[in-house]
DSSP file (Angstrom, degrees, kcal/mol; ACC not computed):
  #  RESIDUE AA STRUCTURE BP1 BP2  ACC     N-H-->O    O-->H-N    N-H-->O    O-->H-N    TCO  KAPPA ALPHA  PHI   PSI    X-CA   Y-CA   Z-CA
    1    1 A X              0   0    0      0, 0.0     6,-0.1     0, 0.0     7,-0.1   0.000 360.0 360.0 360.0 128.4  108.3   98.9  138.3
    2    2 A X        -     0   0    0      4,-0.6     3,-0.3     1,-0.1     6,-0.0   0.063 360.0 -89.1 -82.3-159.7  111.3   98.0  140.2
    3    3 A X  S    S+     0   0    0      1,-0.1    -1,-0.1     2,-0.1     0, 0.0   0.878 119.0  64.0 -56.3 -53.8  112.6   94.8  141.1
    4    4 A X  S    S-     0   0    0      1,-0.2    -1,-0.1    -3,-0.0     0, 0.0   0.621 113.3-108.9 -69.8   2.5  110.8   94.6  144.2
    5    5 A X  S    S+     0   0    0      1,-0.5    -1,-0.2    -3,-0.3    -2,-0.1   0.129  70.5 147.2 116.0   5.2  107.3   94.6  142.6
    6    6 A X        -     0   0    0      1,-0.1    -4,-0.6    -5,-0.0    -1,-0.5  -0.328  46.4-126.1 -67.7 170.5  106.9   98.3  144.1
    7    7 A X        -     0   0    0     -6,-0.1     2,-0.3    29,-0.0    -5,-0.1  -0.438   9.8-137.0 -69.1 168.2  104.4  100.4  141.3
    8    8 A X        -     0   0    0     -2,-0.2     2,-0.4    -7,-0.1    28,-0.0  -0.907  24.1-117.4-111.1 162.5  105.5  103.5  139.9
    9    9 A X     >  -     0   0    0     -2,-0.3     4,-2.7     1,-0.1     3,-0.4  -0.741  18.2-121.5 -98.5 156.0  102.7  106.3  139.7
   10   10 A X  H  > S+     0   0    0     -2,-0.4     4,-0.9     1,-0.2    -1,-0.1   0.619 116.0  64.7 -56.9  -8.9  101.6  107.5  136.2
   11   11 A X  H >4 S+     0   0    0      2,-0.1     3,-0.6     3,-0.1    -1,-0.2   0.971 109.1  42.5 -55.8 -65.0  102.7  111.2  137.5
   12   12 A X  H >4 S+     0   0    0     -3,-0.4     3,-1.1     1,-0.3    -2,-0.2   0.722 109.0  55.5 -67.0 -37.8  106.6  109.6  137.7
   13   13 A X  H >< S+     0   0    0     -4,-2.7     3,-1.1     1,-0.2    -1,-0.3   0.934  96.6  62.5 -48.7 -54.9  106.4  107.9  134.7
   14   14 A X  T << S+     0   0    0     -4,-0.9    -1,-0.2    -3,-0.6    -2,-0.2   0.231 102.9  56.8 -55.9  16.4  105.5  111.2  132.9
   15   15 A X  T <  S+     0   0    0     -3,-1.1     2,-0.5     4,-0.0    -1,-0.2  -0.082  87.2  98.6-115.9  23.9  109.0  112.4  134.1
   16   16 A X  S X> S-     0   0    0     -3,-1.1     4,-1.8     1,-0.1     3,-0.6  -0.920  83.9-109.8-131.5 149.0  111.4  109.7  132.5
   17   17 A X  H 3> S+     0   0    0     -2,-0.5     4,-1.3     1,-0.3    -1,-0.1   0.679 113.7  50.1  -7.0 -69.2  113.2  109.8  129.7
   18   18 A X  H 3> S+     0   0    0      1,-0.2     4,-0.6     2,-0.2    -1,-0.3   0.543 105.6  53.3 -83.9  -1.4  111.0  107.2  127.7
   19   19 A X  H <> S+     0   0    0     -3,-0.6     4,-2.4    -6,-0.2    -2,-0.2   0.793 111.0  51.9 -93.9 -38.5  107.6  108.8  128.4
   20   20 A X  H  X S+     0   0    0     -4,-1.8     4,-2.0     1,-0.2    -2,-0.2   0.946 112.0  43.3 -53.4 -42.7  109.3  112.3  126.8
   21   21 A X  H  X>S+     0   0    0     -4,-1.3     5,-2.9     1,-0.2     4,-2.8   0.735 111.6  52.9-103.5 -29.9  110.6  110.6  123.5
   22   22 A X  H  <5S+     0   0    0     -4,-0.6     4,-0.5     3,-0.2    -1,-0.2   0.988 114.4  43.0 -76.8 -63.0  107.0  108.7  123.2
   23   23 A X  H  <5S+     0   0    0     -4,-2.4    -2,-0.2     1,-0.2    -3,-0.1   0.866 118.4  51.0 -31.7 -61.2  105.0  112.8  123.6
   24   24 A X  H  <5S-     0   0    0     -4,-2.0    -1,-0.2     1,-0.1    -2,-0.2   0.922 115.1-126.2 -40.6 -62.6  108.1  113.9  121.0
   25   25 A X  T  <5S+     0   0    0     -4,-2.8    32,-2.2    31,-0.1    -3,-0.2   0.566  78.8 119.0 100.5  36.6  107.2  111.2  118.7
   26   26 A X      < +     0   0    0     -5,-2.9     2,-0.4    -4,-0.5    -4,-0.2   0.522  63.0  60.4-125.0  -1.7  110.8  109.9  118.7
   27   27 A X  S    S-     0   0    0     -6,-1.1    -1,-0.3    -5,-0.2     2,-0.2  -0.940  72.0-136.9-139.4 122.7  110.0  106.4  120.2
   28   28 A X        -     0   0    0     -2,-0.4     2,-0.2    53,-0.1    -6,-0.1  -0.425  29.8-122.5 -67.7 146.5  108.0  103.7  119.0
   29   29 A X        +     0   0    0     -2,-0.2     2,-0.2    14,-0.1    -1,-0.1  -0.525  40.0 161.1 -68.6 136.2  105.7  102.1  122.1
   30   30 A X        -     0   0    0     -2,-0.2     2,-0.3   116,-0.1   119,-0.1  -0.569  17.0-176.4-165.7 121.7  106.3   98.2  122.5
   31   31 A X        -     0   0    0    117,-1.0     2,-0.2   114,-0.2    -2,-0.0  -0.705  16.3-139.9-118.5 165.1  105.2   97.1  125.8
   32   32 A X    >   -     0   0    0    117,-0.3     3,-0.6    -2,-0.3   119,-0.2  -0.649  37.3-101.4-115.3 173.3  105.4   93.8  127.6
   33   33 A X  T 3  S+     0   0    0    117,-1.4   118,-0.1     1,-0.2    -2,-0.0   0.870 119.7  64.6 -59.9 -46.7  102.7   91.8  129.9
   34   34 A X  T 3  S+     0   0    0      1,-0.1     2,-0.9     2,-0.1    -1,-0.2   0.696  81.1 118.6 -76.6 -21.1  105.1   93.3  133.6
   35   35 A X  S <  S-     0   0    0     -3,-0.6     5,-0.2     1,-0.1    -1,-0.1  -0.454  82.1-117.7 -51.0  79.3  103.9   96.7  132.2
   36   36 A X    >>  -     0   0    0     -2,-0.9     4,-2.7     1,-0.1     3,-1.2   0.395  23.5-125.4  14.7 100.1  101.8   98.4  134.8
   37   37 A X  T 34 S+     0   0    0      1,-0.2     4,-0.4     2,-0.2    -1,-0.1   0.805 111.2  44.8 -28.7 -53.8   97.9   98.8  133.1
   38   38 A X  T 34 S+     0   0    0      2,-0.2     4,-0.4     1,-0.2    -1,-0.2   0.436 108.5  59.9 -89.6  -8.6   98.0  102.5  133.8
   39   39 A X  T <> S+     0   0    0     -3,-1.2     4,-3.7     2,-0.1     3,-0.3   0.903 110.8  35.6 -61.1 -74.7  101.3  102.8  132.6
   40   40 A X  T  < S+     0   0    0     -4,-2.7    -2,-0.2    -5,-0.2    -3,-0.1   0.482 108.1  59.3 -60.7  -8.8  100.8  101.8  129.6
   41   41 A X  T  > S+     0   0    0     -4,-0.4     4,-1.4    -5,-0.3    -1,-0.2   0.586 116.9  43.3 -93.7 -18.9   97.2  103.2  128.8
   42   42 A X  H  > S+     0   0    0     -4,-0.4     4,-1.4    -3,-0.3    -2,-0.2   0.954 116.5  45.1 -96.8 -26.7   99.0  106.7  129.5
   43   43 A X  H  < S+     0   0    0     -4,-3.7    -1,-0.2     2,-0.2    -3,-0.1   0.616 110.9  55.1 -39.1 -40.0  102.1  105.8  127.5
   44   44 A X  H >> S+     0   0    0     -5,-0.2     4,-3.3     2,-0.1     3,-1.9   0.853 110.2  45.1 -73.6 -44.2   99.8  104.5  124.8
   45   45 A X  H 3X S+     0   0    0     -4,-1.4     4,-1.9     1,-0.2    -2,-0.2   0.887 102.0  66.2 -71.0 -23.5   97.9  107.9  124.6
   46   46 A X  H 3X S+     0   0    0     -4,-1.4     4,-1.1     1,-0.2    -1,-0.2   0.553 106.5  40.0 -61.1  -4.4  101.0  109.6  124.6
   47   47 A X  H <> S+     0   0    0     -3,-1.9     4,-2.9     3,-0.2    -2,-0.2   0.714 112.3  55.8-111.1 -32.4  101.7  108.0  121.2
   48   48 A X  H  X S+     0   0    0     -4,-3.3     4,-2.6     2,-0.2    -2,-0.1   0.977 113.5  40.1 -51.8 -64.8   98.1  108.5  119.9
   49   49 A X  H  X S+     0   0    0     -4,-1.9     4,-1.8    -5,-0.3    -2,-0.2   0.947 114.3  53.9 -69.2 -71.7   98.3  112.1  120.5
   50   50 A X  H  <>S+     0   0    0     -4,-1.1     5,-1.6     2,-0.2     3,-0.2   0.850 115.6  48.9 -15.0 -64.1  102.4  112.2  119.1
   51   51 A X  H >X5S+     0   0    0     -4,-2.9     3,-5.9     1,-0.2     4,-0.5   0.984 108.5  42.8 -27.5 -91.6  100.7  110.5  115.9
   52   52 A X  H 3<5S+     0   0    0     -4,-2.6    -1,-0.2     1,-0.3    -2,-0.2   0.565 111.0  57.3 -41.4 -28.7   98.1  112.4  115.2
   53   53 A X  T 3<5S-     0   0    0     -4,-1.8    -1,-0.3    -3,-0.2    -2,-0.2   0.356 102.6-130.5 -73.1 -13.1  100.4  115.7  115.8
   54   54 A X  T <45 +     0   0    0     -3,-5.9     2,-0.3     1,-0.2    -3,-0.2   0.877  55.5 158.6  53.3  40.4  103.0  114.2  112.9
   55   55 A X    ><< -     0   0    0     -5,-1.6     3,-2.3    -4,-0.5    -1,-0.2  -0.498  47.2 -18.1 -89.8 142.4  105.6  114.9  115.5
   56   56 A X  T 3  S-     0   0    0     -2,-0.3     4,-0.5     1,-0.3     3,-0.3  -0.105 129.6  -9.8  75.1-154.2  108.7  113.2  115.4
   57   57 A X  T 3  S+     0   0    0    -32,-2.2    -1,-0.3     1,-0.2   -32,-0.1   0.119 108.8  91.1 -97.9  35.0  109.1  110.0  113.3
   58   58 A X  S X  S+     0   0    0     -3,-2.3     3,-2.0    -8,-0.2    -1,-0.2   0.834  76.7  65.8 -69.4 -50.0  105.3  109.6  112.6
   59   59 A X  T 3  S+     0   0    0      1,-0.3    -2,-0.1    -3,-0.3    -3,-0.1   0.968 117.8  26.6 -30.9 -56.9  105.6  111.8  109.2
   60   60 A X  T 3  S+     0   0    0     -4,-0.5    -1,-0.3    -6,-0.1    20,-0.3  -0.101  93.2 129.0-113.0  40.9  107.7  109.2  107.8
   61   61 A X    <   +     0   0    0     -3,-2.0    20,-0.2    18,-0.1    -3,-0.1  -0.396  24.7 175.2 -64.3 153.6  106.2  105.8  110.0
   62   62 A X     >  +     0   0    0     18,-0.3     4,-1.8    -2,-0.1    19,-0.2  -0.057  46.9 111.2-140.4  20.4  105.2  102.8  107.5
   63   63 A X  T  4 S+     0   0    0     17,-0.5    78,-1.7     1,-0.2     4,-0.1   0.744  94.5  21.0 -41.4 -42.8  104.4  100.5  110.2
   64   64 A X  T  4 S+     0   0    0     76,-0.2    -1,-0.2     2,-0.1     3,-0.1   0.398 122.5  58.9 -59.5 -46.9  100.9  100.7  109.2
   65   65 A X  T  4 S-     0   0    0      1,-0.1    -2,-0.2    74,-0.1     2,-0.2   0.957 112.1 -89.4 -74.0 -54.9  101.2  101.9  106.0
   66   66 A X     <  -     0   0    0     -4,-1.8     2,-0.8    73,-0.1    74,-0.2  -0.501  24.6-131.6 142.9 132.9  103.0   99.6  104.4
   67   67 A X  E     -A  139   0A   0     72,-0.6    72,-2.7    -2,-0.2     2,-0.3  -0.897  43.2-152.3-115.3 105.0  107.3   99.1  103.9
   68   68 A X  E     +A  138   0A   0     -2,-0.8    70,-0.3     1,-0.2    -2,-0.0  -0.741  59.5   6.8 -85.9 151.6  107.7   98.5  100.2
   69   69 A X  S    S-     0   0    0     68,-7.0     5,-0.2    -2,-0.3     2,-0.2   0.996  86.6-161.1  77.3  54.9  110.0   96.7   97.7
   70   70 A X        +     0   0    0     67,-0.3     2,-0.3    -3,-0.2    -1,-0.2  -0.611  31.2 142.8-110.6 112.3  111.6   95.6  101.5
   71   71 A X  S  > S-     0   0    0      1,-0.4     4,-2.6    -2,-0.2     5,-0.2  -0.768  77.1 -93.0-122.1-164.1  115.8   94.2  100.8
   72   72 A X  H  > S+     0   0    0     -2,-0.3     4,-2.0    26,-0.2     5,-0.5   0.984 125.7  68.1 -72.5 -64.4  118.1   95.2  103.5
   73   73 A X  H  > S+     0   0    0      1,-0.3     4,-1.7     2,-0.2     5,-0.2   0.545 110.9  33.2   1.3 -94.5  118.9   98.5  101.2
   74   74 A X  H >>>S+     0   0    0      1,-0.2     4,-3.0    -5,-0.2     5,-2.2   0.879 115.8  50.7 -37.3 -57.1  115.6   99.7  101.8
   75   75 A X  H 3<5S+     0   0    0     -4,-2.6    -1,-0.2    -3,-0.4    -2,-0.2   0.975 115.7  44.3 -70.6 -35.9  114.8   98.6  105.3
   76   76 A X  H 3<5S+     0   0    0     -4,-2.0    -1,-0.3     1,-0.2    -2,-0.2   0.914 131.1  21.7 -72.1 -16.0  118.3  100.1  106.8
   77   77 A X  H <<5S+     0   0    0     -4,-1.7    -2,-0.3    -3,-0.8    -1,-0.2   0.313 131.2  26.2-135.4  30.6  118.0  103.4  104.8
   78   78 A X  T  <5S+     0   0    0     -4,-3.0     2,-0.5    -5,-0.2    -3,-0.2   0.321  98.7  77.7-126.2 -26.5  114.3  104.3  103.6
   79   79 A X      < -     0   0    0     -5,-2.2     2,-0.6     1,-0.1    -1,-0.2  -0.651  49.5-165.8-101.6 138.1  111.7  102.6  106.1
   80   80 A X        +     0   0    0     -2,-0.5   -17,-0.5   -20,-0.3   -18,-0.3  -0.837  32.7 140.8-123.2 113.9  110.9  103.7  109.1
   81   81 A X        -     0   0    0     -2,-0.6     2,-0.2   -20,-0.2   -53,-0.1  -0.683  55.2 -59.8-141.6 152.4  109.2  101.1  110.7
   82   82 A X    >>  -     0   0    0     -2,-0.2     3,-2.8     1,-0.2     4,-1.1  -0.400  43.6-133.6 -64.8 128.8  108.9   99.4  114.6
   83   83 A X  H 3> S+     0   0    0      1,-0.3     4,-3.8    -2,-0.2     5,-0.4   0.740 110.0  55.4 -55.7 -27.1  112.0   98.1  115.7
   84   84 A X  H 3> S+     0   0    0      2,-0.2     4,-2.3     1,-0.2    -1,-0.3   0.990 118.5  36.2 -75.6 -48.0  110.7   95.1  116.8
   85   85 A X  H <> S+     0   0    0     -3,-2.8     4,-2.5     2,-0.2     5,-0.4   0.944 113.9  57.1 -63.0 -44.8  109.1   94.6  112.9
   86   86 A X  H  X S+     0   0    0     -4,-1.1     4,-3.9     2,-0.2     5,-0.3   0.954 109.0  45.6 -41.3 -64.6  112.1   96.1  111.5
   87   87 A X  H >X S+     0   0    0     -4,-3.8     4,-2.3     2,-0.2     3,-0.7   0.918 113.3  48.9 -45.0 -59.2  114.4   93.1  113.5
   88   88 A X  H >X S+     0   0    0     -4,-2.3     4,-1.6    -5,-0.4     3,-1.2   0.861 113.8  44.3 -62.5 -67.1  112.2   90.3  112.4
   89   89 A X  H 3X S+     0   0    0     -4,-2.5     4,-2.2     1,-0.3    -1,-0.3   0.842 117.3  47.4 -63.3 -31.9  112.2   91.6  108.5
   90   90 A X  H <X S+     0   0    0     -4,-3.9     4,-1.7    -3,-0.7    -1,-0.3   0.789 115.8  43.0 -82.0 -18.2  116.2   92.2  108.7
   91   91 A X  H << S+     0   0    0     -4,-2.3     4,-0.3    -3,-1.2    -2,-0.2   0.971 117.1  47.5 -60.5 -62.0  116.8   88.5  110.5
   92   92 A X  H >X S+     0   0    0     -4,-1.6     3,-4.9     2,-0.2     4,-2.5   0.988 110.0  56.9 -82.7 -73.0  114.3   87.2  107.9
   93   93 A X  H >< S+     0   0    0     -4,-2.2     3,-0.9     1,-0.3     5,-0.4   0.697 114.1  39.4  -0.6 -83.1  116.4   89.3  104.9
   94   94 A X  T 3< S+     0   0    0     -4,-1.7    -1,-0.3     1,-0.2    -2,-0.2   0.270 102.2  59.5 -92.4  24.9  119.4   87.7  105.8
   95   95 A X  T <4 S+     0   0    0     -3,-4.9    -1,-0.2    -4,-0.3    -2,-0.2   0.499  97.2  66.3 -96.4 -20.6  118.8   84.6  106.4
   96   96 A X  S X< S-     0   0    0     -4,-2.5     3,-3.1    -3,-0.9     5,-0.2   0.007 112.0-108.8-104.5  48.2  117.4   84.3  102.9
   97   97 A X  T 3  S-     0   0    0      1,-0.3    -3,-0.1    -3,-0.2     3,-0.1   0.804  76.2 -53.8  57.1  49.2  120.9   84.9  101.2
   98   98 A X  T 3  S+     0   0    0     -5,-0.4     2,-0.5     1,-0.2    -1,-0.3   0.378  95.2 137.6  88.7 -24.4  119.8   88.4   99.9
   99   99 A X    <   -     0   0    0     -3,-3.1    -1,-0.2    -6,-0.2    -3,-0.1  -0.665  44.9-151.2 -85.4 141.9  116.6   87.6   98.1
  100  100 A X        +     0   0    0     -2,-0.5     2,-0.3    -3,-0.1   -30,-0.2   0.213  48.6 130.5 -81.4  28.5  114.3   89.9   98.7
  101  101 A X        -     0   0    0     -5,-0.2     3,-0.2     1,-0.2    36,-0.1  -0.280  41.1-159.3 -78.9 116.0  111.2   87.8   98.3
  102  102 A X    >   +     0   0    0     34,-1.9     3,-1.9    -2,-0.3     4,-0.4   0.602  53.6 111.5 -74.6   8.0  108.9   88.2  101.2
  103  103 A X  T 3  S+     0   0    0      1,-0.3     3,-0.4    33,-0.2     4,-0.4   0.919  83.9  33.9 -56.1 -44.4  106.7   84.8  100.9
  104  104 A X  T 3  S+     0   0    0     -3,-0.2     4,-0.4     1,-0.2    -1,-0.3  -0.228  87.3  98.8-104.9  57.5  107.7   83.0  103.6
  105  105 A X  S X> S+     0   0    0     -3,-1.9     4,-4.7    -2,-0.2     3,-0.7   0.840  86.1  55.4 -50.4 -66.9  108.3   85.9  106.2
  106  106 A X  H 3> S+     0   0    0     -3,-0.4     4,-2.7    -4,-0.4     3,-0.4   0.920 108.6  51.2 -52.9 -61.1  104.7   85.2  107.8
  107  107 A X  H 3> S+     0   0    0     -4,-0.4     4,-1.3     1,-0.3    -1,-0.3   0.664 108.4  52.2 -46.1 -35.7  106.1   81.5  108.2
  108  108 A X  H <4 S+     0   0    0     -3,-0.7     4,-0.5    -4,-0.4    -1,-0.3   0.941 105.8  49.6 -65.8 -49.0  109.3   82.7  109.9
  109  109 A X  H >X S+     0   0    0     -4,-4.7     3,-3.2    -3,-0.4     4,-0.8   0.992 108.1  53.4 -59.8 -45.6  107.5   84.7  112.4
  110  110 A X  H >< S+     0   0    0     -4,-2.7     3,-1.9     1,-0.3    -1,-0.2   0.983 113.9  51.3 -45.2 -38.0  105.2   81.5  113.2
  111  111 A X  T 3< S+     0   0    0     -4,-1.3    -1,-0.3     1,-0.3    -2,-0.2   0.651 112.5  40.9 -63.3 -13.0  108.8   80.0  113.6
  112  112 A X  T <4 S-     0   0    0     -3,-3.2    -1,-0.3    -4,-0.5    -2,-0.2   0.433  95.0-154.9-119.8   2.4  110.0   82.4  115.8
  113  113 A X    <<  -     0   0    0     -3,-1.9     2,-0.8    -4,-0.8    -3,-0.1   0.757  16.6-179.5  -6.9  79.8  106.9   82.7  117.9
  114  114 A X        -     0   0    0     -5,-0.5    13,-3.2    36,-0.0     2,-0.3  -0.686  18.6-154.1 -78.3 113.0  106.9   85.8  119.2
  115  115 A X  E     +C  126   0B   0     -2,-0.8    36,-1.2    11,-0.2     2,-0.3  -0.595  21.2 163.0-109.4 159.0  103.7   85.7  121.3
  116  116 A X  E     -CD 125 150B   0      9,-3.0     9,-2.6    -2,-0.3     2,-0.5  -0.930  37.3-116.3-162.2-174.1  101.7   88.8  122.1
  117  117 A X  E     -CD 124 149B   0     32,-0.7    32,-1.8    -2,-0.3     2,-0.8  -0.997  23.6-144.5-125.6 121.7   97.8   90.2  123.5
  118  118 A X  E >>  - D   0 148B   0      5,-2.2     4,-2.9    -2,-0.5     3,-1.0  -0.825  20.9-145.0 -78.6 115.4   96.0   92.5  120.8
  119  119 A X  G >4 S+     0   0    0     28,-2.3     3,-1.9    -2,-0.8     2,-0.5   0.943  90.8  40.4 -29.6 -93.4   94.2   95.2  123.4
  120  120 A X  G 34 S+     0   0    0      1,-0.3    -1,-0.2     2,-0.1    28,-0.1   0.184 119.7  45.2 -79.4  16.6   91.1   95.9  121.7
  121  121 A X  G <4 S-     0   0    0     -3,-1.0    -1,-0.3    -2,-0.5    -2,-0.2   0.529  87.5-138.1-101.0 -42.1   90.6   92.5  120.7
  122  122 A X    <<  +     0   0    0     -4,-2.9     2,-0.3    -3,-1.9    -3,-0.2   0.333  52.8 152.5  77.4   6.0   91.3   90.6  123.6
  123  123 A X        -     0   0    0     -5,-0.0    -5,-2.2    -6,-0.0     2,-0.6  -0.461  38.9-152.1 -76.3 123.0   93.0   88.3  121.2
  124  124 A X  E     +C  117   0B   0     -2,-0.3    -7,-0.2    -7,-0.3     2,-0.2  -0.836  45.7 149.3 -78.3 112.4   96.2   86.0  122.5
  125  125 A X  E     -C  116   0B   0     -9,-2.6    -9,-3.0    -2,-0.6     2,-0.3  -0.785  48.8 -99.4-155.5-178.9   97.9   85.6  119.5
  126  126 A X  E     -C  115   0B   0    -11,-0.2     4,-0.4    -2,-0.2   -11,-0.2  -0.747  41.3-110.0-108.6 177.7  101.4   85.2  117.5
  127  127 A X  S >  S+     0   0    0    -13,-3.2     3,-1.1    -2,-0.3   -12,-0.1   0.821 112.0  65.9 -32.6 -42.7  103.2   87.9  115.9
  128  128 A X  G >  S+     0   0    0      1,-0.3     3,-2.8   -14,-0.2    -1,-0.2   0.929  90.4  68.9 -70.5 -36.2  102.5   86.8  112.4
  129  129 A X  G 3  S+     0   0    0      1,-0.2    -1,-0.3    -3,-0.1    -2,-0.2   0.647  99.3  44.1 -55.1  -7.2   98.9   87.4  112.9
  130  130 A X  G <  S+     0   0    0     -3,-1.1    12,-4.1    -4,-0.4    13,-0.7   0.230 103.2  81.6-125.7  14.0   99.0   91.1  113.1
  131  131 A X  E <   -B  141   0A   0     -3,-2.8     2,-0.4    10,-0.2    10,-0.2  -0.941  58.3-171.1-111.6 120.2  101.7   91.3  109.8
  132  132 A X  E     -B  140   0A   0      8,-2.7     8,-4.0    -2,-0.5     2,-0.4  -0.942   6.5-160.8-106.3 158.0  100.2   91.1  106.5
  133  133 A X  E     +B  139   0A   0     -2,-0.4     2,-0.3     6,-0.2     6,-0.2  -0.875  14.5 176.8 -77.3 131.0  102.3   90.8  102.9
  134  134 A X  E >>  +B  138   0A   0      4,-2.5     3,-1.5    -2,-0.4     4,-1.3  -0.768  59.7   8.5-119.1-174.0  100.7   91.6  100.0
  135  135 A X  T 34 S-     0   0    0      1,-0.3   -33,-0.1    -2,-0.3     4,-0.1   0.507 106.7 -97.1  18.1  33.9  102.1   91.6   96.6
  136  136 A X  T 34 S+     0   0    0      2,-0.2   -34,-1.9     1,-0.1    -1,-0.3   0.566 117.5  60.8  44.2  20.2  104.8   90.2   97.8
  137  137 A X  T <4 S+     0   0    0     -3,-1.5   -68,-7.0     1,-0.1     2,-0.3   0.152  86.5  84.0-150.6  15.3  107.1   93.0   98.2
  138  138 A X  E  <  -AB  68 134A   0     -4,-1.3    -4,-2.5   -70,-0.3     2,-0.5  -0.940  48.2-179.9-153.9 122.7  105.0   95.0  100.8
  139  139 A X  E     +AB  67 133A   0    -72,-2.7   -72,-0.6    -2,-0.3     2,-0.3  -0.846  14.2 146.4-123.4 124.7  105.1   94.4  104.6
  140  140 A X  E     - B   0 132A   0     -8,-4.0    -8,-2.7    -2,-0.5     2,-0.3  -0.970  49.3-101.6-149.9 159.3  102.7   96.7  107.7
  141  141 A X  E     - B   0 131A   0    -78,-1.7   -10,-0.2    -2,-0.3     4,-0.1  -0.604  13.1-144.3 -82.8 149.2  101.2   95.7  110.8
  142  142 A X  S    S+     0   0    0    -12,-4.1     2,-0.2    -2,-0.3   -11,-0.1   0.629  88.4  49.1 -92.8 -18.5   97.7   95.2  110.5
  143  143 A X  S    S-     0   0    0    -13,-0.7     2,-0.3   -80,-0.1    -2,-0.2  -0.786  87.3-112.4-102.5 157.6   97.6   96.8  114.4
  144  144 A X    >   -     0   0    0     -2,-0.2     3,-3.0     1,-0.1     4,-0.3  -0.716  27.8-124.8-101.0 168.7   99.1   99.7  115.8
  145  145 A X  G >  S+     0   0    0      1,-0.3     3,-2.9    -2,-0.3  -114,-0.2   0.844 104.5  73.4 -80.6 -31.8  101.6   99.0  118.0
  146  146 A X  G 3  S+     0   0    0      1,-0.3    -1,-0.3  -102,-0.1  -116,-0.1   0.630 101.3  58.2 -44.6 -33.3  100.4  100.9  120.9
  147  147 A X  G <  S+     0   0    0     -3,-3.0   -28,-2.3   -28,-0.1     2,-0.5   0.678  89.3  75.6 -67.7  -5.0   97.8   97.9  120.9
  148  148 A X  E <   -D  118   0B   0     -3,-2.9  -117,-1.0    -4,-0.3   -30,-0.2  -0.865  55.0-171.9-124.8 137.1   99.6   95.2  121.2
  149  149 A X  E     -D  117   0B   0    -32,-1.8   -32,-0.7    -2,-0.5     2,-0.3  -0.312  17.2-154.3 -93.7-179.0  101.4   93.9  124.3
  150  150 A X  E     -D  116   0B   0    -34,-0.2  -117,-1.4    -2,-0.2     2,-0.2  -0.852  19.9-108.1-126.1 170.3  103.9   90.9  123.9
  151  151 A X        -     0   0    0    -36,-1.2     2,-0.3    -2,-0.3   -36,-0.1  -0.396  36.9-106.4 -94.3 156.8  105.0   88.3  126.4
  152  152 A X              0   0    0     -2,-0.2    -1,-0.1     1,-0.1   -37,-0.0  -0.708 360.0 360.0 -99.9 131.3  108.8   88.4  128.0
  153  153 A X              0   0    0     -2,-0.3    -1,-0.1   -39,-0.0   -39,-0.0   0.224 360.0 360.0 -92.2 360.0  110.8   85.3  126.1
């Protein structure tokens, strides 16, 4: 979409630079509300399809899975995770002076309210809702990101 509100068509899209690297499996999806519906449903399938193919950085994803034992050590050199989670756990990292105790993570994302649309939910929701912790040392989205839209800050 350009500035002036024109569309693009989903043929032109499949020619750019960010539609190749999602087919490859070299780019995680994170789309915003300005995103063209049919963009993003063909953008989304390109990442489904990428997945399922283990193409790319899907082999070694833990967005889903789960990023354990998470300091900054880990999260800069072993997980590979969506940038967007990645930032929020490496802000959160160091803002708590090295420990790597996740408890209050989910409480920082309410604080940072990063607001977003789960797709197949229809749910309006914040970030923190779609992250669980468990055991206090292990962090995934509970969605894959190809559902989830977020709002332009």
């Amino acid at each position: 979409m350009g500035d002036s509100g024109e569309s693009v068509s989903v043929d032109a899209m499949k020619q750019t630079v960010n539609y190749h690297q999602l087919t490859a499996g070299m780019a995680y999806p994170t789309f915003y509300r300005n995103l063209f519906l049919d963009l993003r449903k063909a953008m989304a399938d390109a990442v489904v399809h990428a997945r399922g193919a283990q193409k790319g950085l899907w082999p070694k994803d833990v967005t889903t899975t789960g990023a354990k034992h998470v300091d900054l050590d880990s999260l800069t050199g072993d997980s590979v995770l969506m940038p967007k989670l990645f930032r929020r756990l490496a802000d959160y990292l160091i803002l708590n002076d090295g420990s790597s105790s996740l408890a209050g993570f989910r409480a920082y994302l309410e604080q940072r309210d990063d607001r977003l649309f789960i797709i197949s939910t229809g749910q309006s929701t914040g970030f923190g809702t779609v992250v669980d912790v468990s055991n206090g040392n292990t962090v995934k989205l509970t969605t894959p990101p190809e559902d989830l839209v977020f709002d332009e800050k």
